[in-house]
N, C-alpha and C positions, 0 to 999 in steps of 0.2 A: 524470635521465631514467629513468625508468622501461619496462621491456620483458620481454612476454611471448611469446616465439618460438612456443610449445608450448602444445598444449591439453590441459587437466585434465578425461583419459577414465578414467571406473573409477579413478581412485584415480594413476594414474600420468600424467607429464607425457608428451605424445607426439606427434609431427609432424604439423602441419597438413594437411590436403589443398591446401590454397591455403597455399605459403608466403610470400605477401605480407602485409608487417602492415598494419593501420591505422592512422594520427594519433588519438593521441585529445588533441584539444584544450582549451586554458583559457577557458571560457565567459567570462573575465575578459577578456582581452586577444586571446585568437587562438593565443596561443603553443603549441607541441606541448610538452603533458609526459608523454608515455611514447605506446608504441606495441604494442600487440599482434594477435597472429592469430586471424583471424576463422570458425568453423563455418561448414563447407558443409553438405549432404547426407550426402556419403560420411563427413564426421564425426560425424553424428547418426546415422545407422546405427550405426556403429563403438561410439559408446555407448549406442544400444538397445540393441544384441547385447550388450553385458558385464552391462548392468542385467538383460536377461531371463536370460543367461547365469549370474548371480548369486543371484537369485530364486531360478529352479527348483534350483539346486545346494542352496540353503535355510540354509546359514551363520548368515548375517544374520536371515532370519524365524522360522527357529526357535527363535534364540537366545533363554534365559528373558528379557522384559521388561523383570529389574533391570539385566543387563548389555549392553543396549542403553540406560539411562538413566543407567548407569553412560560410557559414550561421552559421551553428549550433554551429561552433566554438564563431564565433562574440555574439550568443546569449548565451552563457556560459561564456562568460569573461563581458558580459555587467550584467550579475543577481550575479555574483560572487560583480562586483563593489557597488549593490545594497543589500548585502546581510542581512545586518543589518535592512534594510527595512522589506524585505522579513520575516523575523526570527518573526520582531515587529506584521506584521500585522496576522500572524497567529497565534500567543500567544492570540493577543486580539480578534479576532474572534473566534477561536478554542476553547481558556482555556489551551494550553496547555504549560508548565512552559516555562518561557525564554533561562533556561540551554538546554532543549530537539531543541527549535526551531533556538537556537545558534549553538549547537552543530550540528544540520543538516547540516550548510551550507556548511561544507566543502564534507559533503558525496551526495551533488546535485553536488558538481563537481566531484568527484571522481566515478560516476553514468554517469555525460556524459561524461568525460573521457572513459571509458571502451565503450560505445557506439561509441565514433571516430575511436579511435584505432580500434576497430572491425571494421568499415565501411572502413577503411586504407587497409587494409588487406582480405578485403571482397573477393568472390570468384562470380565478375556480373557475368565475362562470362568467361569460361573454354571452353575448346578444351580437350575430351577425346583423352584416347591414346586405339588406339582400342585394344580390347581384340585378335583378331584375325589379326598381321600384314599384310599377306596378303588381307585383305580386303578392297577395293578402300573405304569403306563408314568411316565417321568419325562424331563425335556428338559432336556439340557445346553447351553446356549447360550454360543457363541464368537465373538472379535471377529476376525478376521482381517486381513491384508493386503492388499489388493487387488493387488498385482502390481509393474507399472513405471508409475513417475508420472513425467509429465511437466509440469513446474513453469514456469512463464512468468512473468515480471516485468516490470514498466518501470523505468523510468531515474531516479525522483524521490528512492524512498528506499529504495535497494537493499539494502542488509544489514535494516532492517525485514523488506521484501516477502521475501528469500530465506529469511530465517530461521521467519519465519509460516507458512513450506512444508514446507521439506528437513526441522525439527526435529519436529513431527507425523508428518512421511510416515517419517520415519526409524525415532522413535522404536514405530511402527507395524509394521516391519518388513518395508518398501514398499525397492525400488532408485529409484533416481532418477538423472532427467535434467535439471539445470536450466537452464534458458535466458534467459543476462541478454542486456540492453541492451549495443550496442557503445561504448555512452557510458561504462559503468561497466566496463570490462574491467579496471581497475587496480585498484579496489576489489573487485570482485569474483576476481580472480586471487591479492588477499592474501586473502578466503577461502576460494578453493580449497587454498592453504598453510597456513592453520591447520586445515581440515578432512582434509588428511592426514596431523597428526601425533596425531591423537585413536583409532584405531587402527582404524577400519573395514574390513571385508573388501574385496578385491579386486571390482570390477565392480560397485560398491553405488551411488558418486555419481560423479557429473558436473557440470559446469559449465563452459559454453559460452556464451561470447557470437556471436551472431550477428544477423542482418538480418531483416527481416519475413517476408520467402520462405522462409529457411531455419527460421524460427520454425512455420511453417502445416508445411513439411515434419514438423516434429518429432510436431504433435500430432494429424497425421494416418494417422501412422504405424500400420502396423497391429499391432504389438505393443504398443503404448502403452497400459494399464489405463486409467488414468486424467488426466485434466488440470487441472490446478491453475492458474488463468489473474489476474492483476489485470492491469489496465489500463482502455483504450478501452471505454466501451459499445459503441462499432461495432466493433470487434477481438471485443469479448465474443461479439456474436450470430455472428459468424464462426462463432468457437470453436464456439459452440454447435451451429450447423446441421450443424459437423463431426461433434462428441460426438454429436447424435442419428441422424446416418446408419451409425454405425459401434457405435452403443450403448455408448460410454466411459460412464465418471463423469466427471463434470465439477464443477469447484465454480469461479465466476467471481465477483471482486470486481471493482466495474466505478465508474463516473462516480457525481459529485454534484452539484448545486449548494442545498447546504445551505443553512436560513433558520436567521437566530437571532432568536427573541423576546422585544424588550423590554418585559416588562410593566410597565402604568403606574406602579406602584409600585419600578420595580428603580431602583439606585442606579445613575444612569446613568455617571457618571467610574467605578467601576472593574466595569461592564460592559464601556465602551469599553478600559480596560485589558486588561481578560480577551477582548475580540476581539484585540487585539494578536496574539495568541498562537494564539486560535480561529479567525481569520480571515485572516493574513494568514504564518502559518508557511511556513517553506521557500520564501519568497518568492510565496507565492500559490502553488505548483506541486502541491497537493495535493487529493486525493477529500476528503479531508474538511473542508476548509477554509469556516469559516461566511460565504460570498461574499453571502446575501442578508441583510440588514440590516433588519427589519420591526421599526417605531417606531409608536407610538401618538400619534391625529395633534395631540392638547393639547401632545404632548411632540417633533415631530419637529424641529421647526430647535435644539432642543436638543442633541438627538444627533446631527444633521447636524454642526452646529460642533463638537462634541468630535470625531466621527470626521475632519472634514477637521484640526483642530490635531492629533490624534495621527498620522496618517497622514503631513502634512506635517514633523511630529518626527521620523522615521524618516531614520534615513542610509540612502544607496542606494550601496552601489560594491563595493571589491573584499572578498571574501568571508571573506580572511583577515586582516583588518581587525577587531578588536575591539569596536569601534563600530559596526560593519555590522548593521542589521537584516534589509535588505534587499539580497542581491545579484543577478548577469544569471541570465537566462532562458538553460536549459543549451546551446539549440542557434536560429542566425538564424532559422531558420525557427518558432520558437515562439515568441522575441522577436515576429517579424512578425504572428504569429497574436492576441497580445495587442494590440497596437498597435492593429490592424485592427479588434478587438471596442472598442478605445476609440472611434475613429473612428464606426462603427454605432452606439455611444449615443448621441452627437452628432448620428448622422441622425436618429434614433430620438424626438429630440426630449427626453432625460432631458439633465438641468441638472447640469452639470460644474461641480463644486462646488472638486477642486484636481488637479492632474495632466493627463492628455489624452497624448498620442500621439507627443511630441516625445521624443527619448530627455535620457536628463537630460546635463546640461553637463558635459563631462571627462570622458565614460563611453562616446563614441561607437565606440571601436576593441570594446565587450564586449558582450554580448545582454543590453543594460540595457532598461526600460519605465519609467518613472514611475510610480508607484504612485498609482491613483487613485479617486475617490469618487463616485459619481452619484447626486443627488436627483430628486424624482419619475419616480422611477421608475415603468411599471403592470408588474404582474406577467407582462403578455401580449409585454413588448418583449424580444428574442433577448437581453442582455445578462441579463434575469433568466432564463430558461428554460434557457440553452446555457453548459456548462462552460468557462468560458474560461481557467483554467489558472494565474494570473497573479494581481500584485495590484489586482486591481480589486474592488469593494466596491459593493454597489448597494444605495442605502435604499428600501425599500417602505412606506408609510403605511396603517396600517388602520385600523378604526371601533371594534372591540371586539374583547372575545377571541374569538369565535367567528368573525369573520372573520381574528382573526391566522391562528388552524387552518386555517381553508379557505383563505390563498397558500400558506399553509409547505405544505399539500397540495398544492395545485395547481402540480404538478411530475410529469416523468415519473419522476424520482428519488427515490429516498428511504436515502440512504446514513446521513447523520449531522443534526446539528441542535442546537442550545441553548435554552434557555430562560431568562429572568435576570426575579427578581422578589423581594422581600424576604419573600417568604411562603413556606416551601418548599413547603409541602404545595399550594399555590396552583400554583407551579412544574410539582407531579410533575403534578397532573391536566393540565394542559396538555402535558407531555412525554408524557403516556398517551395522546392523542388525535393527536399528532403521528403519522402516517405516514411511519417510518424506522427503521433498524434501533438504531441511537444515539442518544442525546440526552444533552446534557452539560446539568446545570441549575448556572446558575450559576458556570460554569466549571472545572468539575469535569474531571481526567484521565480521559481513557478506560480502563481497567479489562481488565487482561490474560486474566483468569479467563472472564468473561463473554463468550459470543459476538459475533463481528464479520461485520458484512454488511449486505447491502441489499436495500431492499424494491426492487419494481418494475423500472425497469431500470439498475439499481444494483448488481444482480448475485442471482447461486442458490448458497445454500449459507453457510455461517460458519465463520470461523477463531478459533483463541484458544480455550486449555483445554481443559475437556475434552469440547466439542462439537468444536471445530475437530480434535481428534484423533479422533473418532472418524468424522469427511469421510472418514480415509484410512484405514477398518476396512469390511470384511462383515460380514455375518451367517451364521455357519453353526448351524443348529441341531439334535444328535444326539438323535433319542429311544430311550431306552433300556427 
């Protein structure tokens, strides 16, 4: 049993306002494995005042660049030596399988990797070259801090989501406030433990799980610079309408429901392989997960039948299970929420190809779904439109390429996406016309260096390298 008394304000562990903890639950069976104490108000206050308290004092942001990447480093080789840890506690808080939360750990380095090296190479301060030689004036341009960040997560895959934040905003020489999910307070309290012994100043970070209320508290705040948000689209535009009445920065990673397209030509068995992974990762619980399925219609009950035998291949149960592809939905009520969108295909008239709504057999005591597959689909039915969280899979039949581009478009979304085709160069022009901020061809990893984000209501703004570090930079420009 694990237990967190004490919240991690500014760098020291220190007494709740509300000293009652919370259950945090095994999304497996129900059981309580550990319990900690949850941010109110009076606690987010407590760690705005140390982060602005921090800032202005200027420790942290004035410190030279190398030896704030000299920190971030030490705190990347210390969660690497931990990682097994790390991978453990968030299977069993999450639910999500042990392959998914093993297989992260090398992509949290390969994540702050790509954050160093950008910080390495960063461009704090420049000396233009004037446009006009003769002219005595010349312009030094600086990247600055923006202030106190306020950093917001969810609950799917929290050491990714917090580290995409804190290590930018950090390495930027930003204080921060981060605010996890109560699901993850045990994973997230072992990173609060390894982020204090990496040697950061007093009143620099935070991390604070709390509840929805106290989350809008935080980034409403009026000492808050800026807010660093993933989740919800409907959480997003919140955020947003907050960030614009208060004039924050804001940068929001938000919802998908990504298409993958298989072109006529693609090898369809290890397409379907490569959605394995593209599509149904973290148990379906994921923005990017490639959920729409768009077949070509010479070739669809093709990939219909590979995807229901792969999908039916998959073991469903407990997460610490070696064999487990797929384990429960982290919380009843999002079990319920999947469930429910299987149900509405059914209404919807799409042809349930294997799975449906019943939970699987020997799984009833855990937030298990069946994993499942829907044929004829039209692109207009809520099951292709609406993020349903889960594994479900929905195949879309097109005529040509030019109407593959116009479903995969016809979305309000535009987060990620695939492309699979034997031709690459065939592939890229079709990933070029694709509306979204990602596109894997061929099943290609997504790419730490390069920006992350989304078109449409997908979200404002990119994380990763050395865009996403420069989200949490100004511009001051001196002329001299």
């Amino acid at each position: 049993m694990i237990t967190y008394d004490r919240l991690f304000v500014g760098g020291s562990w220190v007494a709740p306002g509300d000293p009652g903890l919370l259950d945090i639950t095994s999304p497996h069976d129900g059981s309580v494995i550990g319990r900690a104490a949850q941010a109110q108000p009076v606690d987010m206050d407590r760690a705005v005042a140390t982060a602005r308290a921090s800032f202005e004092a200027g420790e942290w942001r004035t410190a030279p660049p190398g030896e704030r990447i000299a920190v971030l480093r030490r705190f990347n080789a210390l969660r690497e030596e931990h990682a097994d840890r790390v991978a453990r506690l968030i299977s069993q808080e999450s639910g999500s399988a042990g392959w998914f939360t093993r297989a992260g750990q090398p992509g949290l380095t390969r994540q702050a990797e790509a954050y160093l090296k950008a910080a390495e190479e960063f461009g704090w301060e420049e000396t233009l070259v004037p446009s006009d030689p003769a002219s005595p004036v010349r312009s030094v341009v600086r990247r600055e801090a923006v202030g106190v960040v306020a950093a917001v997560i969810p609950w799917n895959s929290p050491f990714s989501s917090a580290t995409a934040k804190i290590i930018p905003a950090l390495l930027a020489g930003n204080s921060v406030v981060l605010k996890v999910s109560p699901e993850n307070s045990l994973s997230m309290g072992f990173l609060a433990e390894l982020l204090e012994r990496v040697g950061l100043p007093d009143g620099v970070l935070s991390i604070l799980p709390a509840d929805r209320e106290t989350s809008e508290y935080l980034v409403s705040h009026r000492e808050v610079d800026k807010i660093a948000f993933t989740g919800s689209t409907r959480a997003g535009r919140r955020i947003a309408s907050i960030a614009g009445e208060q004039l924050k920065r804001v940068s929001l990673e938000l919802g998908g429901k990504s298409a993958a397209v298989l072109l006529p030509d693609a090898d369809i068995e290890k397409a379907v392989v490569g959605l394995k992974f593209g599509s149904l990762l973290n148990n379906g619980e994921s923005c990017i997960a490639q959920t729409r399925v768009l077949a070509p219609r010479d070739r669809y009950e093709e990939v219909v039948t590979a995807l229901k035998e792969l999908v039916e291949s998959l073991k469903v149960g407990d997460p610490s299970d070696p064999d487990t592809f797929i384990g429960p939905m982290i919380r009843p009520d999002q079990q319920e929420r999947v469930r429910t969108y299987i149900r509405l295909g059914i209404e919807e008239g799409a042809r349930l190809v294997t799975g449906g709504p019943q939970i699987p057999e020997g799984l009833e005591k855990g937030n298990y779904v069946t994993p499942t597959v829907f044929a004829d689909v039209r692109n207009s039915m809520r099951i292709a439109r609406e993020e349903i969280f889960g594994p479900v899979l929905v195949v879309i039949p097109y005529d040509d390429e030019d109407d593959a581009v116009r479903i995969a478009n016809d979305s309000e979304y535009g987060l990620s996406g695939g492309v699979w085709s034997a031709d690459e160069d065939r592939a890229l022009a079709v990933a070029r016309r694709v509306r979204t901020g990602t596109v894997t061809v061929n099943g290609a990893p997504v790419a730490f260096d390069g920006p992350f984000g989304g078109f449409k209501a997908s979200g404002i703004g990119r994380e990763y390298g050395a865009v996403g570090l420069g989200s949490y930079t100004e511009y001051k420009t001196i002329t001299v």
